[in-house]
N, C-alpha and C positions, 0 to 999 in steps of 0.2 A: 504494500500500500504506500502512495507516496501521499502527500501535505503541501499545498504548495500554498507560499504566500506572498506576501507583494512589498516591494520595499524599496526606498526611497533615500540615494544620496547624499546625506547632511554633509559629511565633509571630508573632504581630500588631502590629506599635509604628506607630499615626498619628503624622503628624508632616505635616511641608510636601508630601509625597509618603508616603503609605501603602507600607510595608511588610512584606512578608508573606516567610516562609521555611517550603518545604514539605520533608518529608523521605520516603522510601520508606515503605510502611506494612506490617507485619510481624506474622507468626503462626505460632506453631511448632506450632499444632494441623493435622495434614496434609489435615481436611475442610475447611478456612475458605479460602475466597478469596482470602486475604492470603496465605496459605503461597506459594501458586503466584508471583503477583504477587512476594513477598519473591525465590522463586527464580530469578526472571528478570532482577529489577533490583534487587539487595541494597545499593548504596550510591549516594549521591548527594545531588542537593538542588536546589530550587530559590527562588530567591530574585526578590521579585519589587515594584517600587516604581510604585506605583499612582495617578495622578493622579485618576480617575474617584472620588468618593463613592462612588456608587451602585456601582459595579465594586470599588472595597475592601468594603462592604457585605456583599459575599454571601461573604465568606470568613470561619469561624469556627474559633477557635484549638480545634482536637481534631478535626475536621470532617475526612472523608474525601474527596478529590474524584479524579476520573478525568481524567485528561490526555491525550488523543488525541496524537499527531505524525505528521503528513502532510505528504510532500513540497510545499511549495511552486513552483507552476510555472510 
Protein backbone atom coordinates (compact mmCIF):
# COMPACT_ATOMS: atom_id res chain seq x y z
CA UNK A 1 0.00 0.00 0.00
CA UNK A 2 1.41 3.33 -0.78
CA UNK A 3 0.30 7.09 1.18
CA UNK A 4 1.00 9.72 -1.00
CA UNK A 5 0.96 13.27 0.14
CA UNK A 6 1.58 16.70 -1.06
CA UNK A 7 4.15 19.19 -0.14
CA UNK A 8 5.37 22.37 -0.42
CA UNK A 9 8.90 24.03 -0.80
CA UNK A 10 9.44 26.40 2.28
CA UNK A 11 13.05 26.68 1.99
CA UNK A 12 16.21 26.07 0.14
CA UNK A 13 19.93 27.11 1.94
CA UNK A 14 23.07 25.22 -0.21
CA UNK A 15 25.76 24.85 1.70
CA UNK A 16 28.28 21.67 2.14
CA UNK A 17 25.02 19.55 1.92
CA UNK A 18 21.94 21.19 0.23
CA UNK A 19 19.11 21.75 2.39
CA UNK A 20 15.60 21.70 1.77
CA UNK A 21 12.55 21.92 4.34
CA UNK A 22 9.02 20.96 2.83
CA UNK A 23 5.89 21.66 4.74
CA UNK A 24 2.14 20.38 4.04
CA UNK A 25 0.47 22.31 1.23
CA UNK A 26 -2.85 23.88 2.09
CA UNK A 27 -6.23 25.39 0.67
CA UNK A 28 -9.39 26.26 2.33
CA UNK A 29 -11.04 26.44 -1.00
CA UNK A 30 -13.13 22.95 -0.71
CA UNK A 31 -12.62 22.25 -4.86
CA UNK A 32 -8.63 22.43 -4.83
CA UNK A 33 -6.73 19.44 -4.39
CA UNK A 34 -4.98 20.81 -1.53
CA UNK A 35 -8.03 21.16 0.79
CA UNK A 36 -8.32 17.37 0.64
CA UNK A 37 -4.42 16.72 1.00
CA UNK A 38 -4.56 19.63 3.86
CA UNK A 39 -7.38 17.29 5.55
CA UNK A 40 -5.41 14.22 5.67
CA UNK A 41 -2.03 15.40 6.72
CA UNK A 42 -2.45 19.04 8.37
CA UNK A 43 0.96 19.27 10.03
CA UNK A 44 4.39 18.25 9.65
CA UNK A 45 7.43 18.79 7.67
CA UNK A 46 10.05 17.56 6.01
CA UNK A 47 13.40 18.23 6.02
CA UNK A 48 15.91 17.05 3.86
CA UNK A 49 20.13 17.54 3.30
CA UNK A 50 21.17 16.71 -0.02
CA UNK A 51 24.41 15.76 -1.24
CA UNK A 52 23.49 15.16 -5.10
CA UNK A 53 23.77 18.74 -7.35
CA UNK A 54 21.70 17.44 -9.67
CA UNK A 55 19.03 15.98 -6.82
CA UNK A 56 19.11 19.51 -4.99
CA UNK A 57 18.55 20.87 -8.55
CA UNK A 58 15.03 19.92 -9.11
CA UNK A 59 13.67 21.39 -5.92
CA UNK A 60 12.39 24.99 -6.09
CA UNK A 61 11.48 27.18 -3.19
CA UNK A 62 7.33 27.46 -3.60
CA UNK A 63 7.31 24.36 -5.87
CA UNK A 64 4.61 21.68 -5.02
CA UNK A 65 5.87 18.15 -5.09
CA UNK A 66 4.09 14.67 -4.38
CA UNK A 67 5.66 12.35 -1.97
CA UNK A 68 4.80 8.76 -2.29
CA UNK A 69 5.53 6.25 1.06
CA UNK A 70 5.75 2.65 0.51
CA UNK A 71 6.50 0.08 2.72
CA UNK A 72 9.99 -0.83 2.27
CA UNK A 73 10.47 -4.69 2.18
Amino acid sequence: MTTRAKFKVETKDPGEQGHVTLTPVYSSDPNHENKAFWDASPSGSITLWINNPAGFATFEVGKEYYVDFTPAV
